[in-house]
N, C-alpha and C positions, 0 to 999 in steps of 0.2 A: 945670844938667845938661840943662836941658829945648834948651838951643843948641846942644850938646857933640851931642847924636843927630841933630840937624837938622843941623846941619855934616858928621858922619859918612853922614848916609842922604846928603847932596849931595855929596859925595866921590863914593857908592858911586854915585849915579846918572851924575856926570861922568864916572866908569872906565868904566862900561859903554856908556854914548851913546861914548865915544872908542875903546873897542873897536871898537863895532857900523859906526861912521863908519870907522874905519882897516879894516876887515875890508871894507866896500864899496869904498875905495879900492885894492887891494891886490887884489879881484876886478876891478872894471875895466879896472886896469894887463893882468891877463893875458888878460882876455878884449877888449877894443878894438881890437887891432890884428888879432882872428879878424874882426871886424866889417867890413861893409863902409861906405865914407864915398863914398856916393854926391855931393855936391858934389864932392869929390876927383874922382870918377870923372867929373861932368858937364863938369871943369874939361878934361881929360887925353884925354878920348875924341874918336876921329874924327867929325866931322859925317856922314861915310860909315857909319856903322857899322849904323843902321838901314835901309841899303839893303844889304848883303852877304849874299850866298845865290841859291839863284835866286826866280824869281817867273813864273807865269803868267797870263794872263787874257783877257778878251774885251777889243772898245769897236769904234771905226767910221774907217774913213779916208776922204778924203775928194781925189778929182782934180779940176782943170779940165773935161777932157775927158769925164767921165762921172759918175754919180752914184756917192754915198758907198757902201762896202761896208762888213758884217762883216769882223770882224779878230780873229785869233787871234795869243795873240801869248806869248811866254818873254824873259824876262831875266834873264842873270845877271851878278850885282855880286861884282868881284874887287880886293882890298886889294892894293899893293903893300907891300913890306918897310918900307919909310919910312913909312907908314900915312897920308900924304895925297896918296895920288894910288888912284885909282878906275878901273877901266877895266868898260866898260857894256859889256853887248851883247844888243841888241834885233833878235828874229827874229819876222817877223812874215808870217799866210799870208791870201790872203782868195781868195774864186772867181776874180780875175780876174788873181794875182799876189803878190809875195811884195817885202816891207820888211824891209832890214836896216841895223840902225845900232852904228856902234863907235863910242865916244867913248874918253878919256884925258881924265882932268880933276884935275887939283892943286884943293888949297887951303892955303890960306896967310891967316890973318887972319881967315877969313869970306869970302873974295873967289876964283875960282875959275875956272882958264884952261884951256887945254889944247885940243884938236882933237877931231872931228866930223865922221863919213861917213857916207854912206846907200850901202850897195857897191853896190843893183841897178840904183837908178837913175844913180849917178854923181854923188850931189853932197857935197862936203863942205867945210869950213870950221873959222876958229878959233873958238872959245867963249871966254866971258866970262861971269860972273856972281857970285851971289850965293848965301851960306847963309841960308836964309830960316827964319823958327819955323816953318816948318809941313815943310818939306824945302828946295829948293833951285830957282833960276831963271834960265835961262840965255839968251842969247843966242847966235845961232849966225852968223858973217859969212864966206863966201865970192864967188866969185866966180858963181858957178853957183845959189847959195842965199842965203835970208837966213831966218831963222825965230826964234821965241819959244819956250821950252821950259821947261817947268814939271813940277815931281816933286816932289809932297805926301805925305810916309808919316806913316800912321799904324797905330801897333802891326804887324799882317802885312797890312796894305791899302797898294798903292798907286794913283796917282791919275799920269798920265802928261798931259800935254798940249804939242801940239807944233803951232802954227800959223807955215805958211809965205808968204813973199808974194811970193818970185820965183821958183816951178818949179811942175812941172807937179802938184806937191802941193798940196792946199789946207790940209791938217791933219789929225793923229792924235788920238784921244782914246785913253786906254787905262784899263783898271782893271785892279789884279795881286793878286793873293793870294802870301804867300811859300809856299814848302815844295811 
């Protein structure tokens, strides 16, 4: 008799552990797909994505012919429909003149082309680069220009650097807060 209850009481525990397990699988099923699966999202999402919005901030430019000024500067990052391609634009003012740059940038892979102008001074070129862990780094080749460009975000910070070596630029530094 003394097996017959012990059999019985392990029934009674296996129906309920198989309840209790089927009742959490069965909340799961309906609540998981409410959930978000960020790998999914890490996998799917544009490398643009933490640059879209606008963004302002200070940092210093820097000419041949004169010394480096303050800079004030705004940018804002717009998606096209396809959601890799980027279109930048950096407007920028200091006491002695004003920087303006349009880019167009695909990416495709990690790897990342597209074109590059500075409207006030008149230079502009194709881009090349890369998606980097930290943001993105490009190369800029014209005929008029050749520069290094570099765009580090993090969270609503960004980090601009733009060194030239054939025009009358020497280099941009920038820092951006979004919003």
């Amino acid at each position: 008799m003394n097996a017959r209850v012990d059999i019985r009481m392990m029934k009674g525990q296996f129906t309920m552990r198989s309840i209790t397990i089927a009742s959490l699988l069965a909340a799961l099923l309906f609540v998981a797909p409410a959930l978000p699966w960020n790998e999914a999202q890490a996998v799917t999402a544009s490398p643009f994505a933490p640059l879209l919005g606008r963004w302002s901030g200070i940092g210093m430019i820097g000419y041949k012919e004169s010394p480096a000024e303050k800079i004030k500067c705004r940018a804002t990052y717009l998606l096209t429909d396809t959601e890799d391609e980027l279109k930048q634009t950096i407007r920028c003012a200091t006491a002695g003149g004003a920087v303006e740059i349009v880019s167009n940038v695909k990416e495709s892979a990690g790897k990342l082309s597209g074109h590059w102008k500075e409207t006030i001074h008149n230079f502009e070129g194709d881009l090349i680069g890369d998606v980097t862990p930290k943001g993105f780094h490009v190369v800029i080749q014209g005929t008029d220009v050749t520069a290094n460009m570099d765009i580090d975000v993090r969270n609503d910070k960004q980090a601009v650097e733009i060194q030239f070596t054939n025009s009358s630029l020497i280099g941009m530094t920038l820092v951006m807060t979004k919003g």
